[in-house]
ROFIPA-649295 format. One line per 3 residues: their letters; for each residue x negated, y, z of C-alpha. Coordinates in nm, 3 decimals. Each point is the difference from the previous one (the first is absolute). Example, Ala and Ser with C-alpha at 12.3 -4.5 7.8 and 13.67 -1.06 7.14 Angstrom:
AS	-1.230 -0.450 0.780; -0.137 0.344 -0.066
***
This chain:
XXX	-6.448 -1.456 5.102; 0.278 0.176 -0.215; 0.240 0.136 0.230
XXX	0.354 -0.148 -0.011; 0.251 0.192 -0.280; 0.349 0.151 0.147
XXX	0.301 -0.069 -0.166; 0.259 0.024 0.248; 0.134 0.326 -0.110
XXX	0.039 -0.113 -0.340; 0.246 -0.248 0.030; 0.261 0.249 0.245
XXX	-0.023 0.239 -0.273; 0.075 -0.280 -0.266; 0.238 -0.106 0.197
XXX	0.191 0.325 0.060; 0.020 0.063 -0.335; 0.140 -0.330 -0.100
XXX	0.248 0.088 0.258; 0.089 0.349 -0.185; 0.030 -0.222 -0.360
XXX	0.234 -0.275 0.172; 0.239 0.271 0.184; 0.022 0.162 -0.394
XXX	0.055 -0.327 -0.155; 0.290 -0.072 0.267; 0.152 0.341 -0.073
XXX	-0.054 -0.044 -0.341; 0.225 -0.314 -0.001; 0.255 0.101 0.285
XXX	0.075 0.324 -0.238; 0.017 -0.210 -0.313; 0.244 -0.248 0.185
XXX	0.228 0.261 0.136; 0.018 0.171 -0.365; 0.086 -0.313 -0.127
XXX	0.276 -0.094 0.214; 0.091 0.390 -0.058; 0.005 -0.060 -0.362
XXX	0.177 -0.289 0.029; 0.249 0.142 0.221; 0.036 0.325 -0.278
XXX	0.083 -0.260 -0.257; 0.246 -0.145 0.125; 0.191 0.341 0.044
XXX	-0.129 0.079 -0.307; 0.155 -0.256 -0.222; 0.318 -0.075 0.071
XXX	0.003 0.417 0.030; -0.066 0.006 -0.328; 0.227 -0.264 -0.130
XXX	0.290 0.122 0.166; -0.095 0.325 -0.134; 0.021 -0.109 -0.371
XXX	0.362 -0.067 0.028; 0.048 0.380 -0.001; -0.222 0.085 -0.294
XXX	0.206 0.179 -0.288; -0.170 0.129 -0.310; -0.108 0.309 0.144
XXX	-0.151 0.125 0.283; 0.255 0.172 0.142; 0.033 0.155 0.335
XXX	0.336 -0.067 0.216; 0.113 -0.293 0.076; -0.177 -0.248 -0.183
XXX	-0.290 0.131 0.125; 0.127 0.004 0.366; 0.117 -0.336 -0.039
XXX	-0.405 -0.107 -0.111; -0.139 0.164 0.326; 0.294 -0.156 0.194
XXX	-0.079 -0.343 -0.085; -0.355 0.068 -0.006; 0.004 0.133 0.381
XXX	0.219 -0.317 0.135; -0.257 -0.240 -0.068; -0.245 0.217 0.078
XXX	0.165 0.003 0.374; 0.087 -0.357 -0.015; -0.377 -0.080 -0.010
XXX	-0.090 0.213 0.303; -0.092 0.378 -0.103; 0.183 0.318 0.066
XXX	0.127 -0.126 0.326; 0.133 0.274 0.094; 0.187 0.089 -0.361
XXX	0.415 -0.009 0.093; 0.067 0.025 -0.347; -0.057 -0.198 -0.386
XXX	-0.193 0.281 -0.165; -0.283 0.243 -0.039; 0.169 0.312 0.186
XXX	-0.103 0.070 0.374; 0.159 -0.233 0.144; -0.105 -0.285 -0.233
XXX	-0.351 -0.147 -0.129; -0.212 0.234 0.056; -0.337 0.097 0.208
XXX	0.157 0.140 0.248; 0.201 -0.287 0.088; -0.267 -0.241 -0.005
XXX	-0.270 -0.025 0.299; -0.246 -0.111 -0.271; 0.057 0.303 -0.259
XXX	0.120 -0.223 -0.242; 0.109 0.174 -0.336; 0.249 -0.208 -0.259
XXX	0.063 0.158 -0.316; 0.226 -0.123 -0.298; -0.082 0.126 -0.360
XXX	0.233 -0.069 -0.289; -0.160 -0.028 -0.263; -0.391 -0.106 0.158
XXX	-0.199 0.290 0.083; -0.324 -0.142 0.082; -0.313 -0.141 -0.152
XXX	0.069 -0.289 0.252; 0.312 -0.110 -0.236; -0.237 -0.081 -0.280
XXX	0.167 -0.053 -0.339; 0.305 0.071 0.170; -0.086 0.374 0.087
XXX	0.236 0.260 -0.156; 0.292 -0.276 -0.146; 0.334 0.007 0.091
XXX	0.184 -0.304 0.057; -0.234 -0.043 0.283; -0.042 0.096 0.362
XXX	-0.307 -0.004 0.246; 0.062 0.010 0.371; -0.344 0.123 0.230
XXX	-0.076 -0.078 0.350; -0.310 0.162 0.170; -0.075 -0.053 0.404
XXX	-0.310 0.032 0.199; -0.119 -0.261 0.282; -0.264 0.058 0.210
XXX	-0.382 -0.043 -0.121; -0.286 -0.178 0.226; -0.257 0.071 -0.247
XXX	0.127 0.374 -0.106; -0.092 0.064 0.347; -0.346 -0.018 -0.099
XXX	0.057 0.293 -0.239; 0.265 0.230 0.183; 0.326 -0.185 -0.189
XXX	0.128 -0.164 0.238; 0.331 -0.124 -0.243; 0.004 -0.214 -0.263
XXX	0.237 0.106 -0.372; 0.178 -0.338 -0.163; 0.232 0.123 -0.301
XXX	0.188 -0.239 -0.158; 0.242 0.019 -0.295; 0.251 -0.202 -0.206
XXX	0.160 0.076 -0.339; 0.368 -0.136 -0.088; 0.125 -0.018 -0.335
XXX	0.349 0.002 -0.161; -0.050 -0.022 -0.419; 0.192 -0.338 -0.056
XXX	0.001 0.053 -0.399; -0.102 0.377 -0.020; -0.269 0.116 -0.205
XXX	-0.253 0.264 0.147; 0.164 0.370 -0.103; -0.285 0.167 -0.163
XXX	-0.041 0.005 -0.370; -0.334 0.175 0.025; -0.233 -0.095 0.278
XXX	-0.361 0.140 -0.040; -0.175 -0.237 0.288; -0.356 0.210 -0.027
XXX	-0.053 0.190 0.291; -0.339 0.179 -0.135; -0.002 0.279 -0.266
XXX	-0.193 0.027 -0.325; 0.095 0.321 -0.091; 0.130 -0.061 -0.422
XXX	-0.128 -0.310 -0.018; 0.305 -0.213 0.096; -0.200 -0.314 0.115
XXX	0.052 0.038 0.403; 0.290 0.103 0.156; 0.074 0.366 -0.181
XXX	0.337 -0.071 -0.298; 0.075 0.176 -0.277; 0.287 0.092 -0.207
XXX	-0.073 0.191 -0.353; 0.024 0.048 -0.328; 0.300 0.260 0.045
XXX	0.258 -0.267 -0.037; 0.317 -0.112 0.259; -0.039 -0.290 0.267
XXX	0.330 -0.052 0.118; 0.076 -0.216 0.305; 0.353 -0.073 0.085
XXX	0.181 -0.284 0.142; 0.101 -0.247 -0.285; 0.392 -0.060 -0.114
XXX	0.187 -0.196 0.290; -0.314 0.099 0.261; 0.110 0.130 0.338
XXX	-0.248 -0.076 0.212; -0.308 0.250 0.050; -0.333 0.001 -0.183
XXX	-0.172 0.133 -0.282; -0.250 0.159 0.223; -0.339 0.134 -0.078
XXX	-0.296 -0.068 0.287; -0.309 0.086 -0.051; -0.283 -0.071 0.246
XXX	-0.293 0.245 -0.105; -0.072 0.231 0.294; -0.120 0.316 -0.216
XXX	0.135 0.326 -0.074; 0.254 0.204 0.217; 0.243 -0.172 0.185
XXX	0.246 0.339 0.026; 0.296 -0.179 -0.132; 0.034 0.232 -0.334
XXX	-0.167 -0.143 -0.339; -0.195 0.305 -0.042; -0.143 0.105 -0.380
XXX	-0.377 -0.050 0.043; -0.223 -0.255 -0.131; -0.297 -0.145 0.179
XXX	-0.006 -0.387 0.241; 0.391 -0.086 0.106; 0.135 -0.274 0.024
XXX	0.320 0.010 -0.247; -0.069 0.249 -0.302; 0.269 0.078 -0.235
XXX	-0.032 0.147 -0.325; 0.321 -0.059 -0.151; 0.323 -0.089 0.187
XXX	0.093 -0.247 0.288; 0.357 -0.033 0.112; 0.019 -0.246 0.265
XXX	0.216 -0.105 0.323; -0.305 0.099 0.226; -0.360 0.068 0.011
XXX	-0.241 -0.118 0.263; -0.374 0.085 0.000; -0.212 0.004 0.306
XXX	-0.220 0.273 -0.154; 0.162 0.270 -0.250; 0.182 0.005 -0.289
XXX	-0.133 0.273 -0.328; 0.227 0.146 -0.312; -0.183 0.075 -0.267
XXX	0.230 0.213 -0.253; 0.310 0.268 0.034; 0.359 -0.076 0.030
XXX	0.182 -0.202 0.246; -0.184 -0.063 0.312; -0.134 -0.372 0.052
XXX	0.132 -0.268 0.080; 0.349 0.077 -0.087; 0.288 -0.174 0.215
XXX	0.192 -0.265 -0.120; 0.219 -0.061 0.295; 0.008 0.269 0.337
XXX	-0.256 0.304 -0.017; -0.279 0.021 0.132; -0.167 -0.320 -0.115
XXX	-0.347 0.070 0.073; -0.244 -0.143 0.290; -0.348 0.099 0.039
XXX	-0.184 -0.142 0.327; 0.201 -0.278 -0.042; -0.003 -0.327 0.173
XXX	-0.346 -0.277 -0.172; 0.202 -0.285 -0.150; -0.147 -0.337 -0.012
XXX	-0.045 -0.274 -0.231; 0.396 -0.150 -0.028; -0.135 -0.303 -0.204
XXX	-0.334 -0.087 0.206; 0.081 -0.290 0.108; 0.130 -0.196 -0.325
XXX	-0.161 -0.268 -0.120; -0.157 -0.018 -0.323; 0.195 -0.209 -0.280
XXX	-0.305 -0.182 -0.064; -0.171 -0.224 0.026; 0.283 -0.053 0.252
XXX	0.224 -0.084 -0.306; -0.141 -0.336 -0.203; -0.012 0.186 -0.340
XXX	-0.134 -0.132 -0.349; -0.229 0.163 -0.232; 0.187 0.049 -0.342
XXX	-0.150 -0.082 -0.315; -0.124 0.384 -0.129; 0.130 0.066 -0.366
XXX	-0.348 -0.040 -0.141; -0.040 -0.362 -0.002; -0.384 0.021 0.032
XXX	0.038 0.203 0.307; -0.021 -0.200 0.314; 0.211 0.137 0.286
XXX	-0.201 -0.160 0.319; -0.148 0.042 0.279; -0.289 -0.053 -0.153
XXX	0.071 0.295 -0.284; -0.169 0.309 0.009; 0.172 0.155 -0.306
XXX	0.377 0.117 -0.008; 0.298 -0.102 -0.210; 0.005 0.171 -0.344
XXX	0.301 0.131 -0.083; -0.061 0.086 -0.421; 0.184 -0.032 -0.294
XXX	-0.223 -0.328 -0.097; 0.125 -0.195 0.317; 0.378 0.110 0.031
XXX	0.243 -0.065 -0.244; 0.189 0.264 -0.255; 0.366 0.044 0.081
XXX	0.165 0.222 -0.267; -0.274 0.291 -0.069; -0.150 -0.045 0.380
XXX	-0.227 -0.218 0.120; 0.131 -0.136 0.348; -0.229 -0.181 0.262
XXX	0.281 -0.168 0.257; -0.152 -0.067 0.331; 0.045 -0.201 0.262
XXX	-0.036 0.033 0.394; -0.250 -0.136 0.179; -0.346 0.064 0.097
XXX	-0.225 0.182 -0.287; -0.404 -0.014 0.062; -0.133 0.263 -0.121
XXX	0.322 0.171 -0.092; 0.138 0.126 -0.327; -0.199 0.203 -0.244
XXX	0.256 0.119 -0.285; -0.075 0.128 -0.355; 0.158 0.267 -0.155
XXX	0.368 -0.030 -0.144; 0.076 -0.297 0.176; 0.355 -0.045 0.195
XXX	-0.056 -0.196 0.323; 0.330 -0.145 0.154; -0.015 -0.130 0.359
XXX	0.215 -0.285 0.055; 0.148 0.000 0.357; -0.218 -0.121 0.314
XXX	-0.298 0.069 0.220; -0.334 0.142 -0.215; -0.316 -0.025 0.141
XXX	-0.282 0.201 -0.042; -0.335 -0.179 0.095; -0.209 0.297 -0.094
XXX	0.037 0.147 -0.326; 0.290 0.182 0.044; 0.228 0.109 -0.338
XXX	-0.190 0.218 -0.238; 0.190 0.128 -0.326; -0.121 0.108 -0.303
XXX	0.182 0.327 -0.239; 0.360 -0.073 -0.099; 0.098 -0.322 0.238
XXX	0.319 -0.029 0.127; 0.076 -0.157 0.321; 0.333 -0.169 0.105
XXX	0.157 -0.234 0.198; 0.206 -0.347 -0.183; 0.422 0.007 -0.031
XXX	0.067 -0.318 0.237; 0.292 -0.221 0.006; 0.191 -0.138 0.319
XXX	0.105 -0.318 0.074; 0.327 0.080 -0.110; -0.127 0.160 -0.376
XXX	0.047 0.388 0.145; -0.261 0.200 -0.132; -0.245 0.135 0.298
XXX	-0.273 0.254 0.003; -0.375 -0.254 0.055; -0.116 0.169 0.306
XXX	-0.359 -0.090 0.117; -0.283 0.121 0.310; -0.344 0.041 -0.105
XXX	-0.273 0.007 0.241; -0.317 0.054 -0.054; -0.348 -0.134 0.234
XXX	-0.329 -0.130 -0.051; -0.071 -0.345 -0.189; -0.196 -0.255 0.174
XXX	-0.350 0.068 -0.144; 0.004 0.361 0.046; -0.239 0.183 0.037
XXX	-0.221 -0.226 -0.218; 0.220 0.021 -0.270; 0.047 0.375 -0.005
XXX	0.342 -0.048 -0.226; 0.130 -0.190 0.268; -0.017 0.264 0.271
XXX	0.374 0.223 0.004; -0.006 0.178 -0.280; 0.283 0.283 -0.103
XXX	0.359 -0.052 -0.010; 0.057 0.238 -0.348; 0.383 -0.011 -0.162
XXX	0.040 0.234 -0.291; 0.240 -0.004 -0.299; 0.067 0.171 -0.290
XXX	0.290 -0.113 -0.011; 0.290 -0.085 0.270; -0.157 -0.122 0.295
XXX	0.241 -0.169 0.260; -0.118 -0.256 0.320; 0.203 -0.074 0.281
XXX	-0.117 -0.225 0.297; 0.141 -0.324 0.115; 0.348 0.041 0.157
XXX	0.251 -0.186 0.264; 0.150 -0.146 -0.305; -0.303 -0.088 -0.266
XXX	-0.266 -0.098 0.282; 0.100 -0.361 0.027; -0.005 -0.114 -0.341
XXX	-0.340 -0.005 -0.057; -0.258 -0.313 0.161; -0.074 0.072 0.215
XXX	0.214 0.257 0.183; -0.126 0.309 0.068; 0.289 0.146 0.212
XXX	-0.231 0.089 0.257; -0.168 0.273 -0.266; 0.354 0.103 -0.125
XXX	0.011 0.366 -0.028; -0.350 0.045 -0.076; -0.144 0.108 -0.395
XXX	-0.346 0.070 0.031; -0.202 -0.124 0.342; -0.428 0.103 0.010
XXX	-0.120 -0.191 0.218; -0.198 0.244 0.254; -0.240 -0.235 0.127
XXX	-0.220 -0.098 -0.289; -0.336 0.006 0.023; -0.120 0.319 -0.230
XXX	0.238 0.323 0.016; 0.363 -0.012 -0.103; 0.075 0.063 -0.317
XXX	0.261 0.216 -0.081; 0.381 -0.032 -0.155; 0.070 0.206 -0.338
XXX	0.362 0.019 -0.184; 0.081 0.162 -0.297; 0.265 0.040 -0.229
XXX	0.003 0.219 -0.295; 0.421 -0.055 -0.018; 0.191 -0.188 0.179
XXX	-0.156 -0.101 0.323; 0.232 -0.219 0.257; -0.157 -0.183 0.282
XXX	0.162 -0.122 0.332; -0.163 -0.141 0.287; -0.264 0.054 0.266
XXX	-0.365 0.060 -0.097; -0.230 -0.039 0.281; -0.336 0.099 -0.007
XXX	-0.146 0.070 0.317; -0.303 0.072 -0.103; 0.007 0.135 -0.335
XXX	0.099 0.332 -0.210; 0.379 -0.038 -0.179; 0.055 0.181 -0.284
XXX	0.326 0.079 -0.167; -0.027 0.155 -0.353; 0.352 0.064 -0.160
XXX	0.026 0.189 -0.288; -0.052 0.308 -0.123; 0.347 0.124 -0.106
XXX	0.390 -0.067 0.002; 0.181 -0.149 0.289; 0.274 0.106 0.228
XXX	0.111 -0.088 0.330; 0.213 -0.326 0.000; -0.284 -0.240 -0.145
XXX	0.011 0.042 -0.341; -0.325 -0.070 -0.098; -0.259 -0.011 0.288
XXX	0.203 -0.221 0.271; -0.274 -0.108 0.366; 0.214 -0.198 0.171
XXX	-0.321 -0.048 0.202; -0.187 0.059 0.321; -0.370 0.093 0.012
XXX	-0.173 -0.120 0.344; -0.345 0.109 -0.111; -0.356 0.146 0.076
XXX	0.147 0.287 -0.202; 0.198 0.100 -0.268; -0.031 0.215 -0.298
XXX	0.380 0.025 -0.220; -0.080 0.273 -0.305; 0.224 0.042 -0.278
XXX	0.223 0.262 -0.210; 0.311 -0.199 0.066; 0.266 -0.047 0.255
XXX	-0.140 -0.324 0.176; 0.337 -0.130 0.161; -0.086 -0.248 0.361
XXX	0.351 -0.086 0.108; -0.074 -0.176 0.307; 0.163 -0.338 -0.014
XXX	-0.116 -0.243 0.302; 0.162 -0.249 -0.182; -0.341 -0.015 -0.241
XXX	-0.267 0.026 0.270; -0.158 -0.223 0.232; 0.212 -0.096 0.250
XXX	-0.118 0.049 0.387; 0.207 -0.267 0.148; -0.088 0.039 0.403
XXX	0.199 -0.021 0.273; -0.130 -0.059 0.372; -0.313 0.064 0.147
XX	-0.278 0.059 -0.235; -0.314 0.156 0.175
***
């Protein structure tokens, strides 16, 4: 006979080392219960911190007393919620919030404008304010691995923009380099003309700032003469308000150092603060908006869904007016987008265009423009329209419906101007919510971006916001003439961009006029 198999010691050790498993799994969920009610506690010291905060935000971020007054309010409902118990005083000196007054090491920090990545699009903007709480509680499971405390940060950001636009005229979102090439976060200014950024006629508020994300080159604060990967190179001129980049800034050329100052000296920040994405979270026009599909000025092309070819723009579908022939166009969404002939004048009447792949691709000698409108009341008004541009419904099987390139160029006089407070609600259906904006690319499509190209061989006037998130802007203005005071090349515009390239021989004139941009219009609580 077999004899008898013993398994007794089997199941103790089975049984000890379910034990071990169960004890983690309890400290596992003790610690993630006590960090939640941590968290929770954090937050709600955290925002109404930050709220109360936001009623001291001024333009800039200023030291003093608005500043004290942000940490003041920031540290009394930080207190009211149970930390720094041993604080005697509303603010961040010794005797107020911080780790030594708290028998948790709590730290709370206040940062006009948002200094962290935790502030998301709202990183780097002023207008808003972002109040952090970090504590420790004690950690069952840590024990395990020699930590026996537990970190919970939590933060809050607070706005105060009722109305304002954001203040930079050129933001460069890219944070990578491609040293020349323009199409990741490095900018570029060339061509040996003049940009000139100054605040607009009536403006008093602050802005006409240049940020640029791209982390390459030397961040030494001086906009040394060398070539190579930076992130802002300048071969030309740029007088501005201020320059931000977080890596470093390179003149190419002799003269006047660059940038030059248009308001207090010095006006130059390398290692600067990453700004985020102001416009991240706004939602596309369409198909949000119910928009028709206009008839295309070819009658046998069919502007669908369904249409893989673009509108032609020729002098066999528009009509002659005078010695020109003149293809008037009307908003709404375009399949395949626009593909104009040569010599052909293309006038935008006012209202939301939409770009369902395609994109606007013009032939030698077009001119560009938008229509004279007429109020209510018979005044004469500029027609002031937003174009955004996406992916159509059948891309990518229909390749000429995937985004395709926003192009503008003119020969001639080339003026656009977005949307305003006053123009936005005469069109059906409103597009108030997009007022401010000129050109939007849509980020998200489903190949890469395409990029954003203006040029005007004269007079070039634009105004508005063209955001591109993802794409390459480029500003072409001229070769020659020009002086300061928008004579000829007028950007009443701000570039929120991959990148940016602005070349030219001219004086290109940006008086910064919030008035003509997108309008952040936050107040309270917002992340």
């Amino acid at each position: 006979m077999r004899p008898a198999r013993r398994d007794r010691g089997q199941v103790l050790i089975i049984t000890a080392f379910a034990m071990v498993v169960l004890i983690a799994i309890a400290a596992i969920v003790v610690d993630l219960g006590f960090s939640w009610m941590l968290h929770r506690k954090e937050q709600n010291a955290a925002d109404p911190g930050a709220l109360a905060a936001a009623k001291w935000i001024r333009d800039t971020p200023a030291s003093g007393t608005q500043k004290d007054a942000r940490e003041a309010e920031a540290c009394f409902y930080a207190r009211e919620n149970g930390f720094f118990p041993d604080a005697t005083q509303d603010d961040l000196g010794p005797n107020g919030c911080v780790k030594t007054n708290d028998p948790n090491g709590s730290v709370l920090t206040v940062n006009y404008p948002p200094a962290t990545s935790m502030a998301g699009q709202f990183q780097g903007h002023l207008g808003y304010v972002e109040v952090i709480i970090y504590s420790t509680h004690p950690s069952f499971f840590g024990q395990f691995f020699g930590d026996p405390l537990a970190d919970v940060t939590t933060e809050a950001v607070a706005a105060l923009t009722d109305g304002q636009s954001t203040t930079g005229s050129l933001v460069a979102l890219g944070a990578d380099c491609n040293a020349g090439g323009g199409d990741e976060g490095d900018s570029s200014i060339s061509g040996g003309g003049t940009v000139h950024i100054y605040a607009a006629s009536g403006v008093t508020k602050p802005g006409g700032y240049v940020n640029v994300n791209a982390s390459c080159g030397n961040s030494d604060d001086v906009c040394a003469n060398g070539s190579g990967s930076n992130a802002l190179s300048i071969s030309g001129h740029l007088k501005a308000p201020f320059v931000s980049t977080v890596g470093g800034c390179a003149f190419n050329g002799g003269g006047t150092p660059q940038p030059e100052c248009e308001a207090a000296s010095p006006c130059l920040d390398e290692g600067a603060i990453f700004l985020g994405d102001p416009l991240a979270g706004l939602p596309e026009p369409w198909p949000l908006l119910n928009l028709t599909a206009p008839a295309c000025p070819k009658v046998s092309d069919i502007n669908s869904p369904a249409d893989g070819n673009p509108c032609e723009l020729s002098k066999s579908a528009c009509p002659k007016v005078g010695l020109v022939w003149v293809c008037t166009m009307n908003p709404g969404v375009y399949y395949a987008g626009w593909d104009i002939k040569n010599s052909v004048r293309v006038v935008f009447k006012p209202g939301m265009y939409v770009f369902a792949g395609g994109g606007i691709t013009p032939g030698p000698g077009t001119t560009l423009e938008t229509a004279t409108g007429v109020d209510s009341l018979g005044n004469i008004i500029d027609a002031r329209i937003t174009i955004f541009s996406t992916d159509g419904p059948n891309c990518p099987t229909m390749a000429k419906q995937c985004q395709g390139k926003i192009k503008i160029t003119s020969t001639g006089a080339l003026q656009l101007k977005a949307t305003d407070a006053t123009t936005c609600g005469q069109v059906v259906p409103s597009i108030c919510a997009w007022k401010g904006i000129l050109i939007w690319m849509d980020g998200s499509v489903i190949g890469t971006p395409e990029d954003v190209e203006v040029e005007g061989q004269a007079n070039l006037i634009l105004s508005g916001t063209i955001y591109a998130p993802e794409s390459l802007v480029k500003i072409t203005g001229g070769s020659s003439g020009g002086a300061s005071g928008c004579p000829d090349v007028c950007l009443a515009i701000q570039i929120i961009s991959q990148s940016w390239q602005i070349s030219g021989g001219a004086v290109i004139d940006m008086p910064y006029d919030p008035s003509q941009l997108y309008q952040l219009e936050q107040q309270g609580l917002v992340h």
